[in-house]
C-alpha positions as protocol buffer text, in pm:
chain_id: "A"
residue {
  index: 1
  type: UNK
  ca { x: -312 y: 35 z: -1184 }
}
residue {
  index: 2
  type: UNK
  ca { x: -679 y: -54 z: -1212 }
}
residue {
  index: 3
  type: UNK
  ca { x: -799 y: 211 z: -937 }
}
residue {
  index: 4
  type: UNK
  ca { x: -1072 y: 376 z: -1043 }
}
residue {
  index: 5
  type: UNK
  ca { x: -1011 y: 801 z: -1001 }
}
residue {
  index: 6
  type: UNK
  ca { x: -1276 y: 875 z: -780 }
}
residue {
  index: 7
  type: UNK
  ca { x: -1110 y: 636 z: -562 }
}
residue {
  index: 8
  type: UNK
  ca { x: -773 y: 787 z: -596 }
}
residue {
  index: 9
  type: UNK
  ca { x: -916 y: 1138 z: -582 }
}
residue {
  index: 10
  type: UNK
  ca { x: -1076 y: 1077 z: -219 }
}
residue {
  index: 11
  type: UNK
  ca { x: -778 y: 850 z: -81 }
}
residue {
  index: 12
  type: UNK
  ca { x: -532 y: 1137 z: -159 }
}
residue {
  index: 13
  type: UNK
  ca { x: -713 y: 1443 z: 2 }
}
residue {
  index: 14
  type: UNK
  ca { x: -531 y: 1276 z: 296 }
}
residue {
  index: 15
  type: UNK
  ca { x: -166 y: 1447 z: 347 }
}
residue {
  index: 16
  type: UNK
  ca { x: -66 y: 1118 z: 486 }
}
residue {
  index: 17
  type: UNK
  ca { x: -205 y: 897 z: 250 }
}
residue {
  index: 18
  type: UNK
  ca { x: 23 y: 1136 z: -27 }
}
residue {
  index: 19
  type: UNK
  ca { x: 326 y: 1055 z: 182 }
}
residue {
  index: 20
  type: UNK
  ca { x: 268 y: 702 z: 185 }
}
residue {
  index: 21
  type: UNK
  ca { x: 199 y: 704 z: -176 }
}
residue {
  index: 22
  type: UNK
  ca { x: 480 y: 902 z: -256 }
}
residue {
  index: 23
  type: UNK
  ca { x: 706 y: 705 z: -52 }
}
residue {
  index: 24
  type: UNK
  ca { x: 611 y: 367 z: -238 }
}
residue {
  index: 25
  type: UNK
  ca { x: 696 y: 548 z: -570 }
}
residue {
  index: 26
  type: UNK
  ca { x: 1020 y: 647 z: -552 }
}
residue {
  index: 27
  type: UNK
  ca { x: 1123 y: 333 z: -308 }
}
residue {
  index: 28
  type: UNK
  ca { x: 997 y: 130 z: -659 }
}
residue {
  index: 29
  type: UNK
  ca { x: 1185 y: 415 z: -869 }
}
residue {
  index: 30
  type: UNK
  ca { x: 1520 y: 446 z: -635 }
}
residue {
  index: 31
  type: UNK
  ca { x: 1603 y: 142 z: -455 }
}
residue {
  index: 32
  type: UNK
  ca { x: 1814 y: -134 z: -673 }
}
residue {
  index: 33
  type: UNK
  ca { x: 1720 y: -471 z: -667 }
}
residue {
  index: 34
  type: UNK
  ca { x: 1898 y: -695 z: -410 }
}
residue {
  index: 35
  type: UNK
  ca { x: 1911 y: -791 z: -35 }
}
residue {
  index: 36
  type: UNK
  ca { x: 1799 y: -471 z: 119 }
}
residue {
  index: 37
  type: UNK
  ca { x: 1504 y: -422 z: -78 }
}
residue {
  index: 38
  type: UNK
  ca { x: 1418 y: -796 z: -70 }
}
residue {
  index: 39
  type: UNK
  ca { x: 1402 y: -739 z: 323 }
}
residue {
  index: 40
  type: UNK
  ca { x: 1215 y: -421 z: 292 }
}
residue {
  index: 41
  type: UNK
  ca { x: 946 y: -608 z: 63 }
}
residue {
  index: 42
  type: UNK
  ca { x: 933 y: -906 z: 283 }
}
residue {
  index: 43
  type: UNK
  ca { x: 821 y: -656 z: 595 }
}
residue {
  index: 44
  type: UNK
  ca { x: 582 y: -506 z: 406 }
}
residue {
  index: 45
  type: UNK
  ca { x: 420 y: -833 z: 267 }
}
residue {
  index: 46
  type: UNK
  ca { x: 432 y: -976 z: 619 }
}
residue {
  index: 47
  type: UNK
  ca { x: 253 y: -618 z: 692 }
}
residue {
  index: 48
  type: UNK
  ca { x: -24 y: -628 z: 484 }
}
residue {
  index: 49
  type: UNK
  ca { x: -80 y: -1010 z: 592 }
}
residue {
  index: 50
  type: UNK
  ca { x: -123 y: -927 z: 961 }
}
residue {
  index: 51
  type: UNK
  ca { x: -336 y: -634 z: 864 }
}
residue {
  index: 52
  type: UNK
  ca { x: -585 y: -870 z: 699 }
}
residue {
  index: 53
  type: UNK
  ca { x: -567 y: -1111 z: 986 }
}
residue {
  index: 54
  type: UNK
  ca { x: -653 y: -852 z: 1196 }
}
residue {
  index: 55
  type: UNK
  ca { x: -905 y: -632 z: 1021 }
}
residue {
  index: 56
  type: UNK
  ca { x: -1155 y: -906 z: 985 }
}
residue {
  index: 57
  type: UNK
  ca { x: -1344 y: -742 z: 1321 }
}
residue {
  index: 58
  type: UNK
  ca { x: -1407 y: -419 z: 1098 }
}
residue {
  index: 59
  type: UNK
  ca { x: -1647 y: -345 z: 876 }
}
residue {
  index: 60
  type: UNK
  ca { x: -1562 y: -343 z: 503 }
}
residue {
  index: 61
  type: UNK
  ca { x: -1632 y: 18 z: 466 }
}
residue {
  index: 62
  type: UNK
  ca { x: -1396 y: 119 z: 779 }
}
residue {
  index: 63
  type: UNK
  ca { x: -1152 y: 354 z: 718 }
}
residue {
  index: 64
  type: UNK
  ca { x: -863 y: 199 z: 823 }
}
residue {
  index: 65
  type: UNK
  ca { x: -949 y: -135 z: 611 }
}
residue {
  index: 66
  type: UNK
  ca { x: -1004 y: 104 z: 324 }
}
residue {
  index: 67
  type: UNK
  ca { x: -700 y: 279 z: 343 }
}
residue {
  index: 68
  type: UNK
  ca { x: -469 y: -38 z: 385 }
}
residue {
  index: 69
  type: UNK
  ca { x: -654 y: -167 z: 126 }
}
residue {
  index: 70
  type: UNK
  ca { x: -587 y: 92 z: -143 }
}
residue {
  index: 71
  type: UNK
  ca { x: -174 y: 119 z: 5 }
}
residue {
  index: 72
  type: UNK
  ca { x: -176 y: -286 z: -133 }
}
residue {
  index: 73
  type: UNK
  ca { x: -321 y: -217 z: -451 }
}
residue {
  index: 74
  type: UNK
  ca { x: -75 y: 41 z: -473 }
}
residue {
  index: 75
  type: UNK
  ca { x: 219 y: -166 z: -366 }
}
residue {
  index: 76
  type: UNK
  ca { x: 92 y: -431 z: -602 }
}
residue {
  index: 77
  type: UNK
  ca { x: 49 y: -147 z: -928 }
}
residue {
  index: 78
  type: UNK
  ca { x: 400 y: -26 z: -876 }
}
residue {
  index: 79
  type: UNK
  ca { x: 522 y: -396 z: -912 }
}
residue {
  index: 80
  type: UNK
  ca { x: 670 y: -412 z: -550 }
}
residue {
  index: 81
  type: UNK
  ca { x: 415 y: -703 z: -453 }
}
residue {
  index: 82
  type: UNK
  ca { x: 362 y: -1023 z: -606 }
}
């Protein structure tokens, strides 16, 4: 997915950054194409959108923009994401 494993190694010491990350798996393993998961996507597009419209206050290096961050490249890696 193009993360480098440091990255992955600190992002996932976080119990709730495994959840999230384990959630986004299996919804791209389990969940059939179609209108539910076409919705599903759409909310979490418009999601990371208004995160970025919002985060430009923070620095680059917050946590929170970090974190986000590395949840879309994630998204994007397991093909839910244009």
């Amino acid at each position: 997915m193009g993360l480098p494993k440091k990255l992955r190694a600190r992002k996932l010491r976080n119990a709730r950054m495994q959840q999230v990350v384990s959630l986004l798996y299996l919804y791209s393993v389990l969940v059939p194409d179609g209108g539910s998961r076409t919705r599903a996507l759409a909310a979490l597009r418009k999601f990371y959108e208004t995160a970025d419209e919002n985060m430009g206050a923070l620095p680059a290096t917050h946590p929170v923009r970090s974190s986000v961050t590395f949840m879309e490249r994630l998204t994007r890696g397991f093909n839910l994401l244009d």
